[in-house]
C-alpha positions as MATLAB code, in Angstrom:
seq = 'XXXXXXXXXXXXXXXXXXXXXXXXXXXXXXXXXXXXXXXXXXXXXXXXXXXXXXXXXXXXXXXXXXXXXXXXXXXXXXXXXXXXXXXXXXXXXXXXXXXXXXXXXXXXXXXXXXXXXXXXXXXXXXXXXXXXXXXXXXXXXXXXXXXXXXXXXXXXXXXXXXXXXXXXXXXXXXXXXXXXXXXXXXXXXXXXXXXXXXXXXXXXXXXXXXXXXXXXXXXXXXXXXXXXXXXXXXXXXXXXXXXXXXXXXXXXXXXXXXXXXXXXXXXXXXXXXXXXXXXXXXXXXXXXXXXXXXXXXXXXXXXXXXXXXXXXXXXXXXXXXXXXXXXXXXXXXXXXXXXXXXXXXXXXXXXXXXXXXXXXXXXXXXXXXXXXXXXXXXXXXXXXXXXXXXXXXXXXXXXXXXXXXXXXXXXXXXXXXXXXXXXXXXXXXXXXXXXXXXXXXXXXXXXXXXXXXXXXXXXXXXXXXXXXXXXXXXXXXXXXXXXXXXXXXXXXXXXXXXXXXXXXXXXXXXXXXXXXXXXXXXXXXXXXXXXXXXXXXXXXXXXXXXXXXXXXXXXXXXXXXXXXX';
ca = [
     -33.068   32.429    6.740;
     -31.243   32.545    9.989;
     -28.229   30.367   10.588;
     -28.281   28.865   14.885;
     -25.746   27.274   16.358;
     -26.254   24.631   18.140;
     -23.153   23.033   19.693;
     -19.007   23.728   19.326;
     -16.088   22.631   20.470;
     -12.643   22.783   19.532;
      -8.617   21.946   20.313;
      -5.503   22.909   19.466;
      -1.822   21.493   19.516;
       1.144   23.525   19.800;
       4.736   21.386   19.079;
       8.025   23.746   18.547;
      11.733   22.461   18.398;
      13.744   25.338   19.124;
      17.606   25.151   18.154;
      20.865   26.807   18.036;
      22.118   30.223   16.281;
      25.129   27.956   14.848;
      25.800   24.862   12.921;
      27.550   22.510   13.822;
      29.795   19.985   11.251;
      30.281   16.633   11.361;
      33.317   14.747   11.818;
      34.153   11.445    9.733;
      30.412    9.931    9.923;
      29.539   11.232   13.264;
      25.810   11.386   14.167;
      25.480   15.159   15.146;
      21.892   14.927   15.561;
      20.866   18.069   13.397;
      18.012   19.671   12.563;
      17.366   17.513    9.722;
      15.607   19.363    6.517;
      14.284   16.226    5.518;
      13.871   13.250    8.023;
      14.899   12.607   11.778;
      16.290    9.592   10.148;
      18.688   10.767    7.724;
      20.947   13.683    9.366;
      23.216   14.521    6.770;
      20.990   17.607    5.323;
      21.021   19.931    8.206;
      21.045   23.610    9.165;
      20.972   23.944   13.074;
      21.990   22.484   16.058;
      19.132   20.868   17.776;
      18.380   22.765   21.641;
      15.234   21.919   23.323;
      11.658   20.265   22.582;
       8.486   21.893   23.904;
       5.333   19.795   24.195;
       1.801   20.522   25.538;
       2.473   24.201   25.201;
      -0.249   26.826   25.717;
      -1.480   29.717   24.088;
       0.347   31.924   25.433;
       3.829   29.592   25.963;
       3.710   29.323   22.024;
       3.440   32.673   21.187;
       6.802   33.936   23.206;
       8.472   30.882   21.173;
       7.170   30.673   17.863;
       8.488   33.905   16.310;
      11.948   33.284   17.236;
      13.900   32.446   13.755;
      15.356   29.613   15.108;
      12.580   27.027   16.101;
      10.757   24.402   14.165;
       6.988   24.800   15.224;
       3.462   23.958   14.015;
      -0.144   25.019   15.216;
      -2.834   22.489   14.931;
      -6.766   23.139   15.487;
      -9.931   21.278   14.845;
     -13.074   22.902   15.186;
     -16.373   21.260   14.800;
     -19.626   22.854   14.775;
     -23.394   21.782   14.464;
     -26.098   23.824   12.761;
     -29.321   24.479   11.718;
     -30.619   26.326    9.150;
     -34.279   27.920    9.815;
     -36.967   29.645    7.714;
     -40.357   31.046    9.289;
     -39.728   28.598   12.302;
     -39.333   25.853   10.197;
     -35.501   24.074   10.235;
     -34.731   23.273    6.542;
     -31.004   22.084    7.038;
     -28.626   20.410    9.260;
     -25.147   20.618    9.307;
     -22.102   18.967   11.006;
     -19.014   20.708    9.884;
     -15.140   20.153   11.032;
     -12.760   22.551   10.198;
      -8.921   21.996   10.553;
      -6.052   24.516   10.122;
      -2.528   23.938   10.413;
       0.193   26.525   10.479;
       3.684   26.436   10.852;
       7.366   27.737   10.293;
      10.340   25.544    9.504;
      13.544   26.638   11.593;
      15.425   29.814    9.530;
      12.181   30.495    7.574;
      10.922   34.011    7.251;
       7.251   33.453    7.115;
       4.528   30.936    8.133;
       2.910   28.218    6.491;
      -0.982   27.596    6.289;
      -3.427   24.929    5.172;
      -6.957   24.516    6.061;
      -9.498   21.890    5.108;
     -13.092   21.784    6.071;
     -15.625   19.428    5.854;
     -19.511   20.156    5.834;
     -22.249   17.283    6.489;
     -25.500   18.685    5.350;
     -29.348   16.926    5.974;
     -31.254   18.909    3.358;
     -34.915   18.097    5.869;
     -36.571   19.842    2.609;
     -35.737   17.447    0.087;
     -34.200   14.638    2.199;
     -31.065   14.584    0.713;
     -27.717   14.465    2.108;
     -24.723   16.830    1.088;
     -20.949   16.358    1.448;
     -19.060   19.147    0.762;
     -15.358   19.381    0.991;
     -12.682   22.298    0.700;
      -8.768   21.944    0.866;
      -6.729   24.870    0.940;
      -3.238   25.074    0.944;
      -1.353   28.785    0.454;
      -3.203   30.468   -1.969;
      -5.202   27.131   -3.796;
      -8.482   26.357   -2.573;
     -10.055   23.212   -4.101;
     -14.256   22.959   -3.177;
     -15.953   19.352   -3.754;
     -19.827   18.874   -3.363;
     -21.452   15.175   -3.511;
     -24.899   14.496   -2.919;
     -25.690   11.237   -1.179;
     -21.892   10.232   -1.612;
     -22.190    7.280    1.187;
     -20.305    4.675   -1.313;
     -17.963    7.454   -1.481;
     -17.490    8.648    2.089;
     -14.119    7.111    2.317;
     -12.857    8.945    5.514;
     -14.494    9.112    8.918;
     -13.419   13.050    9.913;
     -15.367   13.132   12.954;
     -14.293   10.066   14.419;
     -11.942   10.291   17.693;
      -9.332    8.266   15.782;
      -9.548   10.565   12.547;
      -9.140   13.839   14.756;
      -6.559   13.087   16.955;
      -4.730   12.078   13.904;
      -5.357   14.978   11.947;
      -3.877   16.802   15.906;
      -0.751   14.450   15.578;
      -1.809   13.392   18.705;
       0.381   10.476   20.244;
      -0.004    8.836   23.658;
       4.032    9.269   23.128;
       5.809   12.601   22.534;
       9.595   12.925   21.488;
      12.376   14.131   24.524;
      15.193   16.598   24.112;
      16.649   13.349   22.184;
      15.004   13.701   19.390;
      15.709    9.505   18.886;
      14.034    9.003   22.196;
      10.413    9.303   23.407;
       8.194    9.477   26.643;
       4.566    9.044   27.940;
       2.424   12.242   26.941;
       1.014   12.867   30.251;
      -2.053   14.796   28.638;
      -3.106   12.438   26.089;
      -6.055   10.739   28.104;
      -7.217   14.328   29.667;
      -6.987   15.349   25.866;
      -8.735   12.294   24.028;
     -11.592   12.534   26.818;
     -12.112   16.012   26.391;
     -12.374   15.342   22.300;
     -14.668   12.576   22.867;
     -16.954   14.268   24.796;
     -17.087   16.938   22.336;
     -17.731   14.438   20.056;
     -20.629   12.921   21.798;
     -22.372   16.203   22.613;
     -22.003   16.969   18.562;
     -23.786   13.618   17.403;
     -26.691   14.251   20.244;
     -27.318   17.893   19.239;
     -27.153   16.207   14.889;
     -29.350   13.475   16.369;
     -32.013   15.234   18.413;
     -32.848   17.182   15.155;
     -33.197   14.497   12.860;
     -35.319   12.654   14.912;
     -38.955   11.598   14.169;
     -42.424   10.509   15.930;
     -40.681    7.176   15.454;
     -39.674    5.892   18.893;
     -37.581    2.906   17.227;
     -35.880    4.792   14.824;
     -34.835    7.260   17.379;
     -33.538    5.206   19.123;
     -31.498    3.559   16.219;
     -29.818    7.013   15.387;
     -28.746    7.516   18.828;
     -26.889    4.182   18.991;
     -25.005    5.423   15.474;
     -21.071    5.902   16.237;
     -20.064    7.703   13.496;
     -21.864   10.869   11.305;
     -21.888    7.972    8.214;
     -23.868    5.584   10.195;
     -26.813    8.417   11.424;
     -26.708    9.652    7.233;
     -27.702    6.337    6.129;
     -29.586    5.513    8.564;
     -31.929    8.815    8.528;
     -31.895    8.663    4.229;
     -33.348    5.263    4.061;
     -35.855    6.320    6.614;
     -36.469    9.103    4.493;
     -36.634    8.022    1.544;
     -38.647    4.616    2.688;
     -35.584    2.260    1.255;
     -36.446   -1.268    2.224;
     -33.961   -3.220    4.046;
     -32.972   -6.717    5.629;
     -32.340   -6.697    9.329;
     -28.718   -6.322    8.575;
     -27.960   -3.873    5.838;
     -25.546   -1.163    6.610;
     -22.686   -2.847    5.007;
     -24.615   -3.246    1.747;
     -25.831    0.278    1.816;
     -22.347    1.930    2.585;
     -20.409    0.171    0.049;
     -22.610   -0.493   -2.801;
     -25.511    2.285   -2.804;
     -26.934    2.102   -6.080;
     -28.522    5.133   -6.332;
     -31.866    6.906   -6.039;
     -33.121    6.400   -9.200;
     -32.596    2.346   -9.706;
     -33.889    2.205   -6.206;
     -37.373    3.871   -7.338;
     -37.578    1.849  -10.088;
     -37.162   -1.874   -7.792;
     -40.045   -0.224   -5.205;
     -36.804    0.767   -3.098;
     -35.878   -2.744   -2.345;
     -32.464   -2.199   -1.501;
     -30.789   -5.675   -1.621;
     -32.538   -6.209   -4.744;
     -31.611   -3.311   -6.772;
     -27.760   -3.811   -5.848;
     -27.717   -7.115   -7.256;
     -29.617   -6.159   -9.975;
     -27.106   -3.582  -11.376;
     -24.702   -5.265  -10.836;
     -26.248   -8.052  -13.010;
     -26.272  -10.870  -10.424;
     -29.121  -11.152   -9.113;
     -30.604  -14.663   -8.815;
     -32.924  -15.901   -5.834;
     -29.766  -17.864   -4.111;
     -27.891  -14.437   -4.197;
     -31.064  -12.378   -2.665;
     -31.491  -14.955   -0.423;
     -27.555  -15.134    0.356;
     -27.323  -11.127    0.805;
     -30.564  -11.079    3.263;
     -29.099  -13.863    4.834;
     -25.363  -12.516    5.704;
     -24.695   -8.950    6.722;
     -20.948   -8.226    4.793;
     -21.239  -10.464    1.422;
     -18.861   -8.728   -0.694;
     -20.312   -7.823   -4.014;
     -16.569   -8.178   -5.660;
     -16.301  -11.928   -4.322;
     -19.592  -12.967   -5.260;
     -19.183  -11.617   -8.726;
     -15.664  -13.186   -9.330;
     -16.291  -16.390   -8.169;
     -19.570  -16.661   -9.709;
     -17.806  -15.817  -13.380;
     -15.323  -18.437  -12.159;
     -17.271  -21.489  -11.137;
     -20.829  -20.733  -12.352;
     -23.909  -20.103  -10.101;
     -24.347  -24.255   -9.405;
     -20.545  -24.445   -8.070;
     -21.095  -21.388   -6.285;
     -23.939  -22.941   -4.340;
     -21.927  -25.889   -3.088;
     -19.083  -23.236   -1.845;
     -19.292  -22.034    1.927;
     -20.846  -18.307    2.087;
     -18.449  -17.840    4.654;
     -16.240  -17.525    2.631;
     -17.624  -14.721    0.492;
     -17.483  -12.212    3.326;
     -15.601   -9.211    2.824;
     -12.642  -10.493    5.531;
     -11.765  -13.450    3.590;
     -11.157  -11.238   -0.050;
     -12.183  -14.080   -1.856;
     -11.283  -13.095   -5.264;
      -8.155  -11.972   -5.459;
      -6.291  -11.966   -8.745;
      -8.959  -14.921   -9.711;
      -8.249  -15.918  -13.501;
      -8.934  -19.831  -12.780;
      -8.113  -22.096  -16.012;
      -9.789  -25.070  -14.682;
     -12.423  -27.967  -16.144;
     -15.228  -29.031  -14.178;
     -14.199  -31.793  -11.920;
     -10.973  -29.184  -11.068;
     -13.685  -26.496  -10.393;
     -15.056  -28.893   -7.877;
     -12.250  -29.648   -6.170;
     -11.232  -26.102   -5.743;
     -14.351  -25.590   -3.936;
     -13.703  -28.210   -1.832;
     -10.187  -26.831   -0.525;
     -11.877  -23.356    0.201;
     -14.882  -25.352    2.221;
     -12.076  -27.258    4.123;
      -9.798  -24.135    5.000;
     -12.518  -23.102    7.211;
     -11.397  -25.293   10.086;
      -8.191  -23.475   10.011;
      -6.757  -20.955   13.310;
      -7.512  -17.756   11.877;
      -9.325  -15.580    9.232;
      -5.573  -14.398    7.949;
      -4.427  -18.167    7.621;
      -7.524  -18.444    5.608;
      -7.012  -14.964    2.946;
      -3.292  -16.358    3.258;
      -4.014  -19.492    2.090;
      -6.243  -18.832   -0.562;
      -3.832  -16.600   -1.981;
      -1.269  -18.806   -1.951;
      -3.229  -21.220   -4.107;
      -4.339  -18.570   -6.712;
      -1.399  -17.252   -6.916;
       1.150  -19.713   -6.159;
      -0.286  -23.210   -7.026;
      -2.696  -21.723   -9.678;
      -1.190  -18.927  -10.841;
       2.476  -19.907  -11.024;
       3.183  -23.173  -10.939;
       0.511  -24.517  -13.290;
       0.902  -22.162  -15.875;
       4.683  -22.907  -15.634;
       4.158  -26.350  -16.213;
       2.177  -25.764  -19.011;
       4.677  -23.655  -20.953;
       7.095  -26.876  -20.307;
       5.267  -29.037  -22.177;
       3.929  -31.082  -18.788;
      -0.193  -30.790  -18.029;
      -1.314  -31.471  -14.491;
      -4.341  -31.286  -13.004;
      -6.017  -30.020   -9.884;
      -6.730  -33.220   -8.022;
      -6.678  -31.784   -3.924;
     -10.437  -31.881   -2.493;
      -9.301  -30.821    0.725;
      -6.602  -28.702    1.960;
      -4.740  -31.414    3.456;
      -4.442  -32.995    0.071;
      -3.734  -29.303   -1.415;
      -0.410  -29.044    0.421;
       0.827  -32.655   -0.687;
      -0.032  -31.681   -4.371;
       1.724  -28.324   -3.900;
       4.794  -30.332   -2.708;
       4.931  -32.602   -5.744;
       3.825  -29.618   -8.160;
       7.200  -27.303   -6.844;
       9.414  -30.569   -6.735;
       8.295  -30.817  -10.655;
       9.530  -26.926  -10.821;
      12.469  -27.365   -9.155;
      13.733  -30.894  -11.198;
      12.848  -28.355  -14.688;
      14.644  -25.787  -13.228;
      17.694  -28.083  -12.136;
      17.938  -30.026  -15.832;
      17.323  -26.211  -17.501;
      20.444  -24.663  -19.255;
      19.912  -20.860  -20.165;
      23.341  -19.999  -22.143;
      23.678  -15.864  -22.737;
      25.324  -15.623  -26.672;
      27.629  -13.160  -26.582;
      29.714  -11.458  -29.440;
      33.105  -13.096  -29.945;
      35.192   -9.395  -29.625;
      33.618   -8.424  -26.532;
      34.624  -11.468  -24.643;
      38.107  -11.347  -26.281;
      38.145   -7.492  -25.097;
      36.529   -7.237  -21.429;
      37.889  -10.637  -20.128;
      41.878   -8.807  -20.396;
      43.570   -9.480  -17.009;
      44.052   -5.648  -15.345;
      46.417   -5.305  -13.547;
      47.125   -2.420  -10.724;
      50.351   -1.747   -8.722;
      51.554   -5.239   -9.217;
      48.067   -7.259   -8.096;
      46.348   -8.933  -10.918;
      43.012   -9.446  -11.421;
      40.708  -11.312  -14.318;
      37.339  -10.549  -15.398;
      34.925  -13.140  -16.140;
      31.934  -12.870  -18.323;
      29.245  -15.150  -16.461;
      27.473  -16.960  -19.864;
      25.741  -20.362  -18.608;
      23.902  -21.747  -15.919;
      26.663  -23.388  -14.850;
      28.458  -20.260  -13.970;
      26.173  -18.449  -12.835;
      25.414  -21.337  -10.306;
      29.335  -21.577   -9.499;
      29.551  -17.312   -8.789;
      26.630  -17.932   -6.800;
      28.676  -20.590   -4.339;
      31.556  -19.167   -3.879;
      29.912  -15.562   -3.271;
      27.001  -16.772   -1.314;
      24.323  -14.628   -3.131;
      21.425  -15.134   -5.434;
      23.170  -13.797   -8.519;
      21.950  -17.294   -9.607;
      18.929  -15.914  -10.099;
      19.993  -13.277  -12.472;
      20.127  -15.853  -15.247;
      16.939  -15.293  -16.519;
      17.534  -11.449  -16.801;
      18.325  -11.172  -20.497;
      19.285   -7.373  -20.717;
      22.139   -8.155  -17.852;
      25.484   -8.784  -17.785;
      26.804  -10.102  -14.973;
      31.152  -10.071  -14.792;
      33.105  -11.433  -11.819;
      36.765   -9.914  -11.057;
      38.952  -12.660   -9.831;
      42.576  -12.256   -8.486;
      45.057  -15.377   -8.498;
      43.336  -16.565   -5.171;
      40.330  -16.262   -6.254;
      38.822  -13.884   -4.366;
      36.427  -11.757   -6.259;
      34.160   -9.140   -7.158;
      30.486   -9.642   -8.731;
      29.423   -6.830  -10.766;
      26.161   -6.274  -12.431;
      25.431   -4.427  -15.823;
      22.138   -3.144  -16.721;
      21.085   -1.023  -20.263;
      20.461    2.590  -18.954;
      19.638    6.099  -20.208;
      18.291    6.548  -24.264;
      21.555    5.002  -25.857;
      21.162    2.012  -23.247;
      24.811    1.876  -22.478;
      25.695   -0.951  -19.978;
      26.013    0.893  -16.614;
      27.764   -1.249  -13.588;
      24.454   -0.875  -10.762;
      26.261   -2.703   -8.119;
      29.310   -4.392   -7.255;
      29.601   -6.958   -4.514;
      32.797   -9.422   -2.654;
      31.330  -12.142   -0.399;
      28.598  -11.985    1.526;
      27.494   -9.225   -0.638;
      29.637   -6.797    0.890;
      29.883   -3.910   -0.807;
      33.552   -3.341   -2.703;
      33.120    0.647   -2.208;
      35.956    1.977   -0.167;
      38.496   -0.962   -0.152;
      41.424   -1.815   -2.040;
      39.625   -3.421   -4.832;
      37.695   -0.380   -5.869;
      40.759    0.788   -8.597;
      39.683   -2.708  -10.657;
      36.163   -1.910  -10.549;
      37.166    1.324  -12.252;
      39.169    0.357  -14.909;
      36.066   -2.448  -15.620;
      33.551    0.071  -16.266;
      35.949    2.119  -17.773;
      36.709   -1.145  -20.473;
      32.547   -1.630  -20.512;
      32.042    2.221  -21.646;
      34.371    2.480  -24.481;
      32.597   -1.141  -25.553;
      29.691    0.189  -25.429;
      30.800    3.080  -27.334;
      32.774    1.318  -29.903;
      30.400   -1.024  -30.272;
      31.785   -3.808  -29.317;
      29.495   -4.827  -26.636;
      26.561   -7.285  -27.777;
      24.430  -10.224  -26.681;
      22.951  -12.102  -29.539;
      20.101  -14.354  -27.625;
      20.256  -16.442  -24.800;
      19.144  -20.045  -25.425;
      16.736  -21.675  -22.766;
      16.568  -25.543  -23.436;
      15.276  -27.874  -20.393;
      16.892  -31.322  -20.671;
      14.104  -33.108  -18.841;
      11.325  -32.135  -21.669;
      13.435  -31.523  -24.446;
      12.291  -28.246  -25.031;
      14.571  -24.968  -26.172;
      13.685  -21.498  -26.440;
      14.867  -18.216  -26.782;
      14.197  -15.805  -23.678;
      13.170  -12.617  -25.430;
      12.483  -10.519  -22.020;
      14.469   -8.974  -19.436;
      13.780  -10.228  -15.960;
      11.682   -7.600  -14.900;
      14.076   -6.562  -12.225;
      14.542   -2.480  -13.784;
      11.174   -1.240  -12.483;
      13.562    0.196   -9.380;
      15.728    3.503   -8.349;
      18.805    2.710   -9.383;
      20.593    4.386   -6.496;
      18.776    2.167   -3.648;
      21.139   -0.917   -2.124;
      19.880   -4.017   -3.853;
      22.353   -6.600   -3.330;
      21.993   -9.652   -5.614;
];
């Protein structure tokens, strides 16, 4: 077997920062602009002082710079390479391969850094299969991948223009000596043509040896953009797979595999719906109809409405831009079934294809998903009634103003033990000033904090795991602090602490009383005389009272990030 190359091309980009042989400290917040061992954006971690940048550098311009101990430089090159594979004058195999290394030295390292990953494309002309085989490697680890036939599974382009420059951190913008500032890369166009025609002379070399005594289908691989596009298209040639007119998008997404293909006479369209088990002569006659149905849609809205509601509903609508589908978990009769239908069909007049995914997940989620079910609970059962958008928005109205009358008539009271409040609500007083705190334990108050602060502590009510205290001086000025349950033992740990406005308190003269609170809040915790026995939820427009047993959900966060209320 001999190995010939066919075509090659490659391209490298060099990028060094070079810096100072001293540091430099900062003075009382000032913005130094350091080399900055994590971000550009966050200068506080820093080892040198920041010199020159060097862009579009050659070969040899790199190499006088690079080794210096005090620059901040990276190598980039992509390679790609076609191939064939020949026996006794006979070419068994094709191959398309990229490879991409990347080297580099931080500034003050001793040594260099490497990673390389290559991809290989191979047309097995034996057995007319097709071969993806990947290989990451990164120091010492090298990770291999092989799929055969992997075109549901080809989820990156790699020898696309866009995918290359990328992977060359190639910008039509390179950074200044200001490392905040940038310019026009006066090379980028020279450098993207050159790539592209590299590109093109690739695909033509991969082309002209996968072509056939078919004129037609010739001519349909050279009209392929991308290396995904001439693989399908030469396997279903190949492997006579019968498709509609327009069928990439069904092939790409949802190949179904060699074997259920032989078994349906290689009926592609057919075969997909069958394994996915919805196949029904509206949905072959949809799918050879429309070239992007999405499989996902189809099959969630058919479990949703059934296959005779599913008939009346535009197809438009089940193309892959519109994501019909999304978090679908309808609880609807008939007639609402209907009418949901009927507010899709009508969204199609709208501006644009996002108004329409927008919309339609604002009623799933929203109108469907929220406010119904919310309802519910409360004891209150409303229907779906909208046909038409039009009418969707005026029920939506009259559905939140329900919400928001519940919510306005709803008492939540937090329970809390007797000692506690007798213990943390003891005025403190610091160099003459005194101030109070207050244990926030109803609606009311929470409503009230909310006022006078202007934030959405408010909305903490619900949170049953808080505990929410506001410091208040004699002119009632004051502080809103937030408790949360924290480590194993769950001690009640002060996350934030805002005045008005939600300014922080950090740094002013108030921070002494915010002290000596969560100072008072440990040794209750401790001694424990912290405790919250239930928090009653009663709505006085239904009648209805409940205990919350859940925290509000808000903990799923880093603690140490600035969340104001």
């Amino acid at each position: 077997m001999e190995t010939v190359l066919l075509t090659k091309f490659n391209h490298e980009e060099y990028w060094t920062e070079e810096y100072e042989k001293y540091n430099t400290l900062p003075r009382d917040g000032e913005n130094t602009n350091l080399f900055n061992v994590g971000t550009r954006d966050n200068p506080d971690l820093v080892l040198y002082k920041f010199k020159k940048q060097h862009n579009n550098l050659t070969d040899e311009e790199w190499r006088k710079l690079c080794f210096s101990p005090f620059v901040n430089t990276q190598l980039r090159r992509i390679t790609t390479v076609v191939e064939k594979v020949v026996e006794e004058d006979i070419t068994k195999k094709v191959r398309i391969s990229r490879y991409t290394m990347v080297k580099g030295r931080k500034c003050g390292a001793k040594y260099f850094w490497k990673q390389r990953h290559i991809v290989h494309i191979t047309f097995d002309l034996i057995n007319n299969n097709v071969y993806k085989t990947t290989t990451t490697q990164i120091g010492r680890n090298r990770n291999t991948s092989v799929l055969k036939n992997p075109f549901k599974y080809w989820t990156q382009g790699h020898f696309t223009l866009t995918d290359i420059t990328s992977a060359l951190n190639l910008s039509e913008r390179q950074p200044t000596n200001d490392l905040n500032k940038f310019t026009t890369n006066p090379k980028y166009w020279d450098i993207r043509n050159k790539i592209q025609s590299g590109l093109n002379s690739c695909f033509r070399e991969l082309v002209k040896e996968l072509s056939t005594d078919d004129k037609l289908f010739n001519i349909s691989l050279t009209q392929k953009e991308s290396v995904l596009d001439i693989a399908s298209t030469w396997f279903c040639k190949v492997r006579g797979i019968k498709n509609p007119d327009r069928w990439m998008y069904y092939f790409k997404n949802n190949y179904p595999g060699i074997k259920p293909l032989r078994k349906r006479d290689n009926n592609l369209i057919q075969t997909i719906l069958r394994e996915e088990g919805i196949y029904s002569k509206f949905a072959v006659k949809l799918f050879n109809t429309y070239k992007d149905i999405s499989v996902l849609s189809y099959t969630l809205m058919l479990e949703a409405l059934g296959i005779q509601l599913l008939q009346e509903l535009n197809p438009e609508l089940l193309r892959e831009r519109y994501h019909l589908g999304w978090q679908l978990d309808l609880d609807l009769s008939l007639p609402e079934k209907r009418n949901f239908v009927g507010i899709l069909n009508s969204l199609l007049n709208a501006d644009s294809v996002q108004t329409v995914s927008g919309i339609i997940s604002d009623i799933l989620s929203d109108h469907l998903g929220r406010l119904k079910p919310r309802l519910k609970r409360e004891g209150i059962k409303v229907k779906l009634k909208a046909k038409t958008y039009e009418e969707f928005v005026q029920e939506h109205r009259e559905w939140t103003d329900l919400v928001d009358e519940i919510n306005k008539s709803t008492i939540i009271t937090h329970i809390y033990k007797k000692d506690f409040l007798n213990y943390i609500q003891q005025p403190i007083t610091i160099d003459g000033v005194k101030m109070t705190p207050k244990v926030l334990r109803d609606t009311y108050e929470y409503r009230d904090e909310s006022y006078v602060q202007s934030n959405c502590v408010k909305t903490y009510i619900e949170n049953k795991d808080t505990c929410v205290i506001s410091l208040r001086d004699e002119d009632n000025k004051r502080i809103t602090n937030e408790f949360i349950p924290m480590g194993e033992d769950k001690n009640m740990v002060n996350v934030q602490s805002r005045t008005r406005f939600n300014g922080k308190a950090l740094g002013t003269d108030l921070q002494p009383f915010i002290e000596q609170l969560n100072l008072k809040m440990k040794k209750a915790c401790k001694e424990k005389i912290y405790g919250k026995t239930q928090v009653i939820k009663e709505c006085k427009l239904t009648g209805k009272q409940s205990q919350i047993e859940r925290g509000g959900g808000r903990y799923q966060r880093r603690f140490d990030e600035d969340l104001p209320f």
